[in-house]
KEVEXPA-434389 format. One record per residue: residue in one letter; y, x, z of N, C-alpha, C in turn. Coordinates in steps of 0.05 Angstrom, whole numbers, plus 5000, padded with zeros to 4 digits. Example, Ala and Ser with C-alpha at 12.3 -4.5 7.8 and 13.67 -1.06 7.14 Angstrom:
// residues 2
A488652645156491052465156493452645156S495552575142497952735143500152585157
//
This chain:
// residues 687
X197854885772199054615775196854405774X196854205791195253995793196953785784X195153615766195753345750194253105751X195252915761194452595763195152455748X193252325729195152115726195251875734X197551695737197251375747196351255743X195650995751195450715737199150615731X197850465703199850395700202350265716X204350375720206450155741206449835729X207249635747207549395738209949325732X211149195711213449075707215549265709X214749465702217049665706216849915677X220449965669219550005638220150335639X219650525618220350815628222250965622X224450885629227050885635227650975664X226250655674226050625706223950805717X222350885706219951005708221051255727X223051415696224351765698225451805724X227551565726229451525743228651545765X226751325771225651275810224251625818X222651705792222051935799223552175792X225752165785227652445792228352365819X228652115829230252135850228752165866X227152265874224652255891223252615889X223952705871224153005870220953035850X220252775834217052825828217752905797X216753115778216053185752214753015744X216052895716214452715706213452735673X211352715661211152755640210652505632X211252315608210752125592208752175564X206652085565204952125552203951825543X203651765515202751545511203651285522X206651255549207251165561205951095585X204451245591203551315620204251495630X205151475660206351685671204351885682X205352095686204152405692205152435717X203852505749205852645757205352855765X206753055759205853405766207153435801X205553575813205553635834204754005844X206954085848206054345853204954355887X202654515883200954485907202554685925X202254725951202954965969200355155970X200855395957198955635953196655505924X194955665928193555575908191255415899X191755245888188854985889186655065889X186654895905183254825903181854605898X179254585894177554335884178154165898X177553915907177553735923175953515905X174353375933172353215917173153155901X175853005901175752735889180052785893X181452725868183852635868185152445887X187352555895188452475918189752155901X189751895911190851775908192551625927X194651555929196451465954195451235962X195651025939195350675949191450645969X192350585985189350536011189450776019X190550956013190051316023189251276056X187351276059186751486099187351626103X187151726132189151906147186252146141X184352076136182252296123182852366101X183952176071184452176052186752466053X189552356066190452456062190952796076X188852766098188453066105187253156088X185653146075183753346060184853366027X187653236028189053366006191353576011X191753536042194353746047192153936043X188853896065188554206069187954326042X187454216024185754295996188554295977X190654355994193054445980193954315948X192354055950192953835925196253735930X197553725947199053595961200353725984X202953715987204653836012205453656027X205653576051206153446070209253256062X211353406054213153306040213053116018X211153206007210153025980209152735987X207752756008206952456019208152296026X210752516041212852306059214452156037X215652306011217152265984215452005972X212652095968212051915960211151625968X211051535997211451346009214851186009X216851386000218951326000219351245975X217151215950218351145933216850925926X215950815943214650575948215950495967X217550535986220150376003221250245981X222250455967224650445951224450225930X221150185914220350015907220849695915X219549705936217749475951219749355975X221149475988222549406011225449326005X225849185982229549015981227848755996X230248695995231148296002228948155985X227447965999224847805987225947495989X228347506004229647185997231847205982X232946885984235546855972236946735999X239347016004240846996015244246826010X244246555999246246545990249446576004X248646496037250446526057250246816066X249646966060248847346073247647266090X245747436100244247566117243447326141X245747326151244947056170245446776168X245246696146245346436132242446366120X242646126117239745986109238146206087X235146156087234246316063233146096053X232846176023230946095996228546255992X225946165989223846395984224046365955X222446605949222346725927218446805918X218446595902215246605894214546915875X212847085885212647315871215347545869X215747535899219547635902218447945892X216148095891216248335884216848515914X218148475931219148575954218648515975X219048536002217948496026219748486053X221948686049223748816067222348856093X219648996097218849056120219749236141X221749456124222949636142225049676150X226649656170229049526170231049806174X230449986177231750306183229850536177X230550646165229850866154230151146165X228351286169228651696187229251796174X232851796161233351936133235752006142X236252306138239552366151241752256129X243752176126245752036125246052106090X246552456081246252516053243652416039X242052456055238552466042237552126038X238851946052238151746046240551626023X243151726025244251605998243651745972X242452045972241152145955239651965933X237351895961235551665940235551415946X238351325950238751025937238150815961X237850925987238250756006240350656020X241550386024244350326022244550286068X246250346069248250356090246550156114X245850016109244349776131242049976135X240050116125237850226131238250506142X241150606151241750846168240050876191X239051126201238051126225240051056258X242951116251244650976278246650856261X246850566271250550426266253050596286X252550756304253650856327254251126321X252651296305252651546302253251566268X255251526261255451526214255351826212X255952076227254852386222251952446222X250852316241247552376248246552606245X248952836254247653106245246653266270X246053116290243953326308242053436299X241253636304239753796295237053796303X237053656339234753596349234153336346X234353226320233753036312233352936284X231753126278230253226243229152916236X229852886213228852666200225952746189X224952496178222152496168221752706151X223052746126222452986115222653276125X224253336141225253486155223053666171X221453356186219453396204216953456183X217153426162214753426149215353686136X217153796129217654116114216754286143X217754156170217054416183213354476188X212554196178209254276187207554356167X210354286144208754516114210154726124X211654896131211755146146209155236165X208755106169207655136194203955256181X203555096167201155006157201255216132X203555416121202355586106202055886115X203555836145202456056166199456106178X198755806180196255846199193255706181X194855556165192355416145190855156160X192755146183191154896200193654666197X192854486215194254096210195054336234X198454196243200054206259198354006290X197153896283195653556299193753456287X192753176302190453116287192452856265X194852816275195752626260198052716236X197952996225199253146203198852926182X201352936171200852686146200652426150X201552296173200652036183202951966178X204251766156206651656156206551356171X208751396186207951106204210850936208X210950716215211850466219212650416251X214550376263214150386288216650046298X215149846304217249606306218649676332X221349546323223149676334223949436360X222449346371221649286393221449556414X220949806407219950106418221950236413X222150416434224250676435223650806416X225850936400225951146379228151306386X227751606404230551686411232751786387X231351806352233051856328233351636321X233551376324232851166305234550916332X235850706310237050526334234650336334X234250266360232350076368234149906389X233949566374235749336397234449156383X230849086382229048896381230048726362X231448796337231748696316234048496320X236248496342236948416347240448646329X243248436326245448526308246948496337X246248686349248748706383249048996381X251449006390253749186387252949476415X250949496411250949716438253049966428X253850006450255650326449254150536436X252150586442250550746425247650646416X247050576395245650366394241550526386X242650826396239150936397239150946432X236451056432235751016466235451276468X236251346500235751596513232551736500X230651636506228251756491226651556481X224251736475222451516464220951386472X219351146470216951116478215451246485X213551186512211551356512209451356493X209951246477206651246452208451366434X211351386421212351556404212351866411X212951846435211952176441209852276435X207652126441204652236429204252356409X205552026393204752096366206352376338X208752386352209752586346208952906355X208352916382206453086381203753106373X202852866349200152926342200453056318X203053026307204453086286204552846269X204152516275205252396269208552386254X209052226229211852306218212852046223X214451906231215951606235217551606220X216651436188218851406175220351236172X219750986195222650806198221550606222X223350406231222850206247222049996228X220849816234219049486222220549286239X221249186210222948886220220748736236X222048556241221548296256221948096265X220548006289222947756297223847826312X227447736319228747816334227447706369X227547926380226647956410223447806413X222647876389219347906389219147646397X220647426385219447166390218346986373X217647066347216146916335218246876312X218546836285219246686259220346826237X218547156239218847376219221947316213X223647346224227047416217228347516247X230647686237231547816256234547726240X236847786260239547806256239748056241X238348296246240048656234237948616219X236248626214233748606206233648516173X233048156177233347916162230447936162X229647706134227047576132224447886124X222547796137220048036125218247846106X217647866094215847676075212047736071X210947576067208047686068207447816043X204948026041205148126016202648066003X202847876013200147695999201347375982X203347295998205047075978208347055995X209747275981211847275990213947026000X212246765999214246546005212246446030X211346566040208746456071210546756087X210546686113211746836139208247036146X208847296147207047446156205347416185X206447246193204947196213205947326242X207347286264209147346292210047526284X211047536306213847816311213348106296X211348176301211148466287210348426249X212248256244211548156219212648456195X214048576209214348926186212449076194X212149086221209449286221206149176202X207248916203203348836187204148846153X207048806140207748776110207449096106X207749286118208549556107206049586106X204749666121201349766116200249626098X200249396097198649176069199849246041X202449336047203949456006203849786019X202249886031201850256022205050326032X206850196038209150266048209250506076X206450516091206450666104203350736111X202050936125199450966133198750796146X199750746162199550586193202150546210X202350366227204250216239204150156259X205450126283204950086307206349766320X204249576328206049386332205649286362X207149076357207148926399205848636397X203348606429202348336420202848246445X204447986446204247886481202247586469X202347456448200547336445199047366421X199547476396197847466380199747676352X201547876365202748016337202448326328X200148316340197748526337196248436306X194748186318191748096294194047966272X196047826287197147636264197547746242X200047896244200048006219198748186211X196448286231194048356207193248176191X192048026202190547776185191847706172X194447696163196247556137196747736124X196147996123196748236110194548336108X191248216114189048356109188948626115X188948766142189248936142187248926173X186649166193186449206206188349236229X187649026262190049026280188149106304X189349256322187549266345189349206364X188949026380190148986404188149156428X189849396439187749426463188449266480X186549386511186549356539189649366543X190349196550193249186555194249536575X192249586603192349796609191950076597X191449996573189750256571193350436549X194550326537196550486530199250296538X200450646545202450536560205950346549X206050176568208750026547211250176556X212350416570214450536571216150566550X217950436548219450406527220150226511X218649996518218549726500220949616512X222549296506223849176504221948866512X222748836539221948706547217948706551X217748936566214748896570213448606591X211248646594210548386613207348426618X205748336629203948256633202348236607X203048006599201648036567201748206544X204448276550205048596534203548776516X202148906502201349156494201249206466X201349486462201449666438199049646428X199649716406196749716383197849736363X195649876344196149976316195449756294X196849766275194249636247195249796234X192949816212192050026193190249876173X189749976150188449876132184949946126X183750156151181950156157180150166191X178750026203177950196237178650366236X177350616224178150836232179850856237X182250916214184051006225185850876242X185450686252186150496272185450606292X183150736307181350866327182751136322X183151236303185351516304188751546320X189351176318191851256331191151196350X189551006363188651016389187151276410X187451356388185551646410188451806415X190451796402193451946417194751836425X195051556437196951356441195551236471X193351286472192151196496191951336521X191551306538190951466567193351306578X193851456618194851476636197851546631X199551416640202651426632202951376669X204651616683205751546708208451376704X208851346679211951136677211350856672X208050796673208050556668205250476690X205950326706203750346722201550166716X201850016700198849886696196950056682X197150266677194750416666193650646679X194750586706193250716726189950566719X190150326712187350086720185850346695X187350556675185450646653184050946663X185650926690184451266698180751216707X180151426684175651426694175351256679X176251066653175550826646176350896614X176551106602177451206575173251316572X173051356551171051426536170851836536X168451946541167852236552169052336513X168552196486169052316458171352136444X171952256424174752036418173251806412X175651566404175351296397174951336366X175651556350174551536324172451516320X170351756345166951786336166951516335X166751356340164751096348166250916328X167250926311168050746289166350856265X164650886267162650946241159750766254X157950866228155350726236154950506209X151350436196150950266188149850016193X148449986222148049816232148649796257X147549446261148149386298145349306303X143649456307141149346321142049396349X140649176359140949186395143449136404X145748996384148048986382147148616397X149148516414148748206418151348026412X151347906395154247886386155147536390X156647376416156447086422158346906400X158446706385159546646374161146406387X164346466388165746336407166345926384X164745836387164845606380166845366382X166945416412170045306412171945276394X172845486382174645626371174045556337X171045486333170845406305169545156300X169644866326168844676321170044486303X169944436280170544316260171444086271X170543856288171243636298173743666312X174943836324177043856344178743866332X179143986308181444136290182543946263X181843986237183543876221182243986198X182543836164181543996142182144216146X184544306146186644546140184544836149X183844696175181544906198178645046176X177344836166175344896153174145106133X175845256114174945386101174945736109X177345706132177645926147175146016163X174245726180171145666196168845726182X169145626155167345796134166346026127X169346096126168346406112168346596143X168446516162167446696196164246576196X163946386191161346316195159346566174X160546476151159246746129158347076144X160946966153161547316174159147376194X158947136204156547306224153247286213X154247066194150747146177150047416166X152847546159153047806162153348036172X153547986204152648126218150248086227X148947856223146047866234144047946207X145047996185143648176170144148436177X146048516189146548826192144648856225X143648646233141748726255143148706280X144548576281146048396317144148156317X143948126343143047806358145447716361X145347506338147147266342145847036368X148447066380147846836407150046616403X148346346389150946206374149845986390X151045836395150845536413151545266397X152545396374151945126344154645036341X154144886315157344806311159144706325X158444556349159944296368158544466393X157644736395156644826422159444946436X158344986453160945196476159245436479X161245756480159545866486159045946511X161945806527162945946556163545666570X163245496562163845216580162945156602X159945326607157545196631159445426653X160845686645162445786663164845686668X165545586656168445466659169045196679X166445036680166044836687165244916719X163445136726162545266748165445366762X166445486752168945646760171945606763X171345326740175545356746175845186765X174545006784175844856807175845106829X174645236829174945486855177345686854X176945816827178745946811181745876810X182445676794185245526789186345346817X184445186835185045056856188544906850X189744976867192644786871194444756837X193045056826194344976795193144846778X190344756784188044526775189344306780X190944286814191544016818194743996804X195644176800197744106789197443976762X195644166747195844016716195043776715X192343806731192043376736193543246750X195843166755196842986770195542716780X194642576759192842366770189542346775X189542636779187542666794187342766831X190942806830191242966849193242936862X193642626871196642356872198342646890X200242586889201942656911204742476920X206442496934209042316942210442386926X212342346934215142346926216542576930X215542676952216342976962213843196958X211743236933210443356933208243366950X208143216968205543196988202943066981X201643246975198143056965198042816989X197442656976196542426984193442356990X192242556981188542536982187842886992X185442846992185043127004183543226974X185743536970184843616937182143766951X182243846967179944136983176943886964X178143696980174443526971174343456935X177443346928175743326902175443576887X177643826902175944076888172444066891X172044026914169744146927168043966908X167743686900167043466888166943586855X168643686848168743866822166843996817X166144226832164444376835161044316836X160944076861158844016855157443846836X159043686827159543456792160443606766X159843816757161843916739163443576718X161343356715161943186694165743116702X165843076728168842976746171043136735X170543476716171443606716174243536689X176643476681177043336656175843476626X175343416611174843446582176843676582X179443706584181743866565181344166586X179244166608178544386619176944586596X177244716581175944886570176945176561X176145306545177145656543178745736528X178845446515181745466492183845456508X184445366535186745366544185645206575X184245316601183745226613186145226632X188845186628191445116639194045416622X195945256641198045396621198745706648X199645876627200646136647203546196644X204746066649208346086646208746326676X211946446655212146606683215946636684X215646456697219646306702221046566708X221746566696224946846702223347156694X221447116682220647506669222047576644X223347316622225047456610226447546615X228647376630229847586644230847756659X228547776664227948026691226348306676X225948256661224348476646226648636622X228448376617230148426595232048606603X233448486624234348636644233449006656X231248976669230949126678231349456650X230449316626230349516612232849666602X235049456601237249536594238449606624X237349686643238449796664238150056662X235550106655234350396648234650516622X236350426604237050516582239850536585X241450506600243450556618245450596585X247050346567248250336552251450296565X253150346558255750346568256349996553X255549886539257349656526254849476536X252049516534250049276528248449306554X248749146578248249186611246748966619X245648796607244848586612243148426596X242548186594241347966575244347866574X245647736592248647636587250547756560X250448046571252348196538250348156516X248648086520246148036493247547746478X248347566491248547316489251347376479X253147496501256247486478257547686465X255647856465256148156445254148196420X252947946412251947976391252347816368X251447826342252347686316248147516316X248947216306245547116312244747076289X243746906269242446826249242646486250X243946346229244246086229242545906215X240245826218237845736197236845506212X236445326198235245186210231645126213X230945276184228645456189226545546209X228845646221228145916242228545846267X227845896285229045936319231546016329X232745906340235545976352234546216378X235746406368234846666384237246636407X240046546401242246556421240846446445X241146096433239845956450237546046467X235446206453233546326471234346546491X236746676484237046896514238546676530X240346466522241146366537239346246563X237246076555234546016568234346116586X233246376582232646636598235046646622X237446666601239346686627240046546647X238946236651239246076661237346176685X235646336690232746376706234646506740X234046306759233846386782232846486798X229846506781227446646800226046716780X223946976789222047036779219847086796X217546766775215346806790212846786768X211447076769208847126759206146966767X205646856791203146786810201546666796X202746596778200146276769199146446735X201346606731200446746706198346916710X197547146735196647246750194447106765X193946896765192346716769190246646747X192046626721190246526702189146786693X189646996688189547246680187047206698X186447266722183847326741182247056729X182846806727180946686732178746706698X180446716674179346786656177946966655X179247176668177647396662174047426683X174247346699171547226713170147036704X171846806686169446616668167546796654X170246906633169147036609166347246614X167347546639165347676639163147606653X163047336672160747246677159447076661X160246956640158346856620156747126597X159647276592157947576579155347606591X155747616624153447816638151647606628X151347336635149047226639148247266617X149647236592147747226556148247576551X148847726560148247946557150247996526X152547946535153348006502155148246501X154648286478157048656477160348406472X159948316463162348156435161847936431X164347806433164647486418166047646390X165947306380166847356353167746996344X169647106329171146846318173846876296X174246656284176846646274179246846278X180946966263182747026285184946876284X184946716254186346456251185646296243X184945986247183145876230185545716212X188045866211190145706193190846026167X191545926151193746106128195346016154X197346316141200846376145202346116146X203746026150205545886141207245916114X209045736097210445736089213045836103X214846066097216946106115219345876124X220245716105221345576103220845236121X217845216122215844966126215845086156X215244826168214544766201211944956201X211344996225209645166243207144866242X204644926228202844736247203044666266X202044386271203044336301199344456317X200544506343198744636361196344386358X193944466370191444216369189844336380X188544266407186244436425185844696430X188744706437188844986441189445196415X189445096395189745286363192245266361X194045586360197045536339196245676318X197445806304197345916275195446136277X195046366304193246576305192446446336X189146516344188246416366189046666391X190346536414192046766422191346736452X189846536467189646526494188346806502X185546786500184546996517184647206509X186547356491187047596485188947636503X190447476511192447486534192247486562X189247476570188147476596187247796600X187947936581187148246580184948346574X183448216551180748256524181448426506X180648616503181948726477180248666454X182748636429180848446405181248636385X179648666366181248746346180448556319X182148566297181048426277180948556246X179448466231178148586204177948376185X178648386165178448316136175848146130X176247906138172847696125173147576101X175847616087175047476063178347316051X177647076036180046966025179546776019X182046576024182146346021181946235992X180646065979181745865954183745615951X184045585986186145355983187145326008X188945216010190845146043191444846034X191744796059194044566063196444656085X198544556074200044646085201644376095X203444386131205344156138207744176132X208943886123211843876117212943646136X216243646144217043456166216843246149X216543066166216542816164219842676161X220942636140223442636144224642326152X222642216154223241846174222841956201X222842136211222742226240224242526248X226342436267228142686277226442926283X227443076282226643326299226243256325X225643476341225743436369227543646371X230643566399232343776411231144076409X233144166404232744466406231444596443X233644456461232144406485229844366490X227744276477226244156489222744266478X223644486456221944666445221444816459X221944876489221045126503223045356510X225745336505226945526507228145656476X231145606477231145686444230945446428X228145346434227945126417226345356388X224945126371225045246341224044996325X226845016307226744786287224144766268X223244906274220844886248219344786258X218844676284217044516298217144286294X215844056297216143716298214343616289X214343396277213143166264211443356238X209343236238209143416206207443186194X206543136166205543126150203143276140X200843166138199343396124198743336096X199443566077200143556048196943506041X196643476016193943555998193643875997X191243985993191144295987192244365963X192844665956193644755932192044945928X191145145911189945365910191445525911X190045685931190946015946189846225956X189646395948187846625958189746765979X188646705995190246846023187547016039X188847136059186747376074185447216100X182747216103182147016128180947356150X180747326177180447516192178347456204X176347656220174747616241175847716260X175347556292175747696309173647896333X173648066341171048246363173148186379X171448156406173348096429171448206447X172148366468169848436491170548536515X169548566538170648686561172748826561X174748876578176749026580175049366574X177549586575176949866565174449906551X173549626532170549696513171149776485X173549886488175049956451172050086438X170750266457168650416441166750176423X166450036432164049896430165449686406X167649626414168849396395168949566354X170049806367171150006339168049936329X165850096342163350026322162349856308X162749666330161349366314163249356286X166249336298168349356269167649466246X167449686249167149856240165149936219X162049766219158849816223160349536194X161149306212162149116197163449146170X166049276172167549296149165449476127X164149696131163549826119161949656093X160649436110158849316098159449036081X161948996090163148776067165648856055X167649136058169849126045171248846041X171948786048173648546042176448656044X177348886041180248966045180648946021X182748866005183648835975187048935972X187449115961190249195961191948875957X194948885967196148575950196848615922X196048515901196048505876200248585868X201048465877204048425873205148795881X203848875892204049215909203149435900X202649485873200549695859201949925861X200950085842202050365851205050385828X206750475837208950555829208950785814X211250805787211551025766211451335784X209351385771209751695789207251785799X206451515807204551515840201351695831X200751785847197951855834196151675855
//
């Protein structure tokens, strides 16, 4: 018998101690009032460097305790469940239920990152999981058989594994998070949305859940969010996800359960969705590792509402193992055709090799300045700008050429200035109107050909608000609901056929907080046309600034902020936008860059905005669709002290994940800045 003992649990007395761990199937001995927990190994132990501990555990960690028979595959899954069980109640005050206003809760202890659980129907009331976290509202038997729950799946690969002595996969032991934005064919997935589908799981899974289950990946539940991945960490089935760094600040966009679970050890890793920024976000507010790839390179079959900007990505609490789910989740999907652009364009060894290394010599690394010019922005901006600046003094001790253009430099402007009158043309003349008269009936009145042409040869003619933070807007009229649509065509539900039954077959969330999600399918439903052109426009034209300023400075990687704001307060308005900055920097990850981001450090203080209450709101109309009340007028407070998580971002040519993982990689090694959340420690039992 092998014996660990804990760190002490927090706030928790041993009583509660016995209890959480009978129910969880763990032996416990009390000694001195520290807990013991006995673990019977599968076959007979052996040495292992070093004691398996769960909290930060890697997907290396925890292989080399199944194979060293410290630990059974079941034991991991149990014991991540008793850190659900912990960590994942209600983090607000619900005084109206569920979809009534919330109250935050300073030091709530909890998170509610997971909103359904891979637990058959006995096994989850067993240990204490109540009725809302079922794997189907549609199915209350759930006893198919070809549809083994997490433990289930994890006893068969300890079968498996005391036949052959090998991992079932390379991802055995990988307890994961999957936002439910993604098909789960055991698990109901309706984008966090409380609508009534006839059967409310999907014909199959994602094509990245298939992978990963054949890597031997275990999915132990879906990750709340925002409902229909639009931004304000709350869902209707769902409710609020909280950060686990100050449970009264919003984790940061839509995949706000996939970034809280990985940051409290709630899971290994997590799989989330970024159309503008909910990949890094809630990394970066959860200090954790996010990789947004190549939008082509893994496929979105199965998502809820894919698009253009669309794509999958992991966060994890280290590269590596970030680069581990990418090496099974990636390649060629014939069900999804943009990743045809990944066929010949994947790497000859996995994406793990190349996440190691202690230096970047010969590494050229551009520092996107834009993005951290202190004049453009606001106090609030500064200390975030700080500690990235620290960041690359620290990569240029690790041996990169920093190619920095100074505090108030550009690093891409002399391209932008060259390029976007040729590039953008009639959507140049659209955003300038008075540069570009036209009648009454749309008819230019001057000839744009010349003052394009006049652009080009003057860059000065060109306006000021032309730059890389946002060298025009990429709207794409009618893809919500044409995409929304199309998916619930192919999921072929008998009750839920449309965006329309979305709108009157569902229960919404009433906050004034938050975004009106009704209102937003309604939006959508109003769409007569769908037209991509100008989104598709901007997509090419950035992407030719960007890699022709790379070529000319020869750079592997930019680097920058990945927010130069803290989280928000959940409750408090959204910063208002300023040169292109919202809460995470989200343009050119959206032109198809793949970014990933890493752990630079922590804040000592925020300022945070409050409304201005001598000034209305602005209509719900008039927010964009939906509307979201937390927008308007703001106020900027005095700072408070706060230690919050600040991010770096690597950003580099499309299909360059190799190259990005290293630099990451070379990086983290060398400043750790990952810090478990203090409020999240290890639980009675835990070794």
């Amino acid at each position: 018998m092998t014996i660990w003992k804990s760190r002490p649990p927090a706030r928790r007395g041993a009583a509660r101690v016995v209890k959480a761990a009978r129910a969880f199937g763990m032996g416990l001995l009390l000694t001195g009032g520290a807990a013991v927990l006995a673990i019977e190994p599968h076959g007979t132990a052996t040495a292992a460097p070093r004691p398996f501990q769960l909290q930060e555990a890697t997907i290396e960690d925890i292989q080399a305790a199944i194979l060293s028979k410290q630990i059974t595959t079941v034991q991991v899954v149990k014991l991540y469940l008793a850190r659900v069980k912990a960590y994942n109640g209600t983090c607000v005050k619900q005084p109206q239920g569920i979809l009534g206003p919330i109250q935050t809760v300073p030091h709530a202890g909890q998170l509610n990152a997971l909103m359904t659980l891979n637990l058959r129907p006995a096994t989850r009331k067993a240990l204490g999981f109540d009725d809302r976290k079922a794997r189907s509202m549609t199915d209350a038997a759930d006893n198919d058989p070809n549809m083994p729950d997490a433990l289930e799946v994890a006893a068969a690969q300890d079968r498996e594994f005391a036949k052959t002595g090998k991992l079932v996969g390379p991802l055995q032991g990988v307890v994961m998070a999957i936002k439910d934005q993604y098909d789960t064919f055991d698990m109901r997935t309706t984008d966090g949305a409380d609508a009534f589908y006839a059967n409310d799981r999907p014909p199959e899974d994602a094509t990245f859940a298939k992978r990963l289950r054949a890597a031997g990946a275990i999915i132990l539940g879906k990750a709340g969010m925002a409902e229909y991945a639009a931004g304000g960490a709350r869902s209707s089935f769902g409710g609020v996800v909280c950060d686990a760094y100050d449970t009264q600040r919003t984790p940061n966009a839509s995949s706000s359960g996939s970034g809280s679970a990985v940051a409290a050890n709630l899971v290994t890793c997590a799989i989330a969705e970024e159309s503008s920024s909910s990949i890094r976000g809630p990394a970066v507010a959860n200090n954790a590792v996010g990789l947004a790839a190549t939008v082509e390179l893994v496929s979105r079959k199965g998502m809820i509402q894919s698009g253009i900007h669309t794509r999958v990505g992991p966060i994890c609490r280290t590269v590596k193992d970030a680069a581990r789910i990418l090496d099974v989740i990636a390649g060629y999907d014939p069900k999804d055709e943009l990743t045809v652009f990944s066929v010949g364009r994947t790497p000859t060894r996995s994406y793990a090799s190349f996440a190691e290394g202690k230096r970047l010599d010969g590494v050229r690394l551009g520092v996107l300045r834009e993005y951290m010019n202190k004049k453009l922005f606001t106090k609030a901006d500064e200390e975030s700008i700080d500690i990235v600046d620290r960041a690359v003094g620290d990569l240029r001790k690790l041996g990169a050429t920093i190619v920095d253009p100074g505090p108030q430099g550009a690093l891409f402007q002399s391209c932008v200035t060259r390029f976007a009158p040729q590039l953008r043309n009639a959507a140049l003349a659209k955003q300038f109107p008075n540069l570009f008269p036209v009648d009454d009936k749309g008819k230019p009145t001057t000839d744009q050909v010349v003052t394009l042409l006049d652009m080009t040869s003057d860059p000065s003619k060109i306006p000021p608000e032309v730059t890389i933070r946002n060298i025009g807007t990429s709207q794409a009229p009618g893809e919500g609901k044409f995409m929304m649509d199309k998916y619930l065509r192919e999921r072929g539900d008998a009750n839920i056929k449309s965006n329309t039954d979305l709108i009157n077959k569902a229960r919404f969330y009433d906050d004034p907080h938050f975004p009106d999600r009704k209102k937003t399918r309604e939006v959508a439903d109003e769409a007569q046309e769908f037209e991509t052109s100008v989104r598709l426009q901007t997509r090419f034209t950035v992407q030719q600034i960007v890699l022709q300023c790379m070529q000319e400075q020869n750079l592997d990687a930019v680097v920058y902020p990945t927010s130069n704001l803290p989280p928000p307060p959940l409750d408090g308005p959204n910063p208002p936008t300023l040169n292109g900055r919202g809460v995470v920097w989200t343009f050119l990850g959206q032109q198809g860059f793949p970014a990933i981001t890493v752990p630079a450090g922590f804040t000592t203080q925020v300022y945070d905005w409050v409304r201005d209450p001598s000034v209305a709101p602005p209509p719900a109309a008039a927010e964009g669709g939906g509307g979201n009340p937390r927008e308007g007028t703001r106020m900027l407070e005095t700072p408070t002290a706060a230690k919050l998580p600040v991010g770096i971002d690597f950003l580099g040519r499309p299909f360059d994940e190799p190259k990005l993982l290293h630099i990451a990689a070379v990086y983290e090694a060398a400043t750790k800045h990952r810090i478990a959340p203090p409020d999240f420690g290890p639980v009675a039992g835990e070794p």
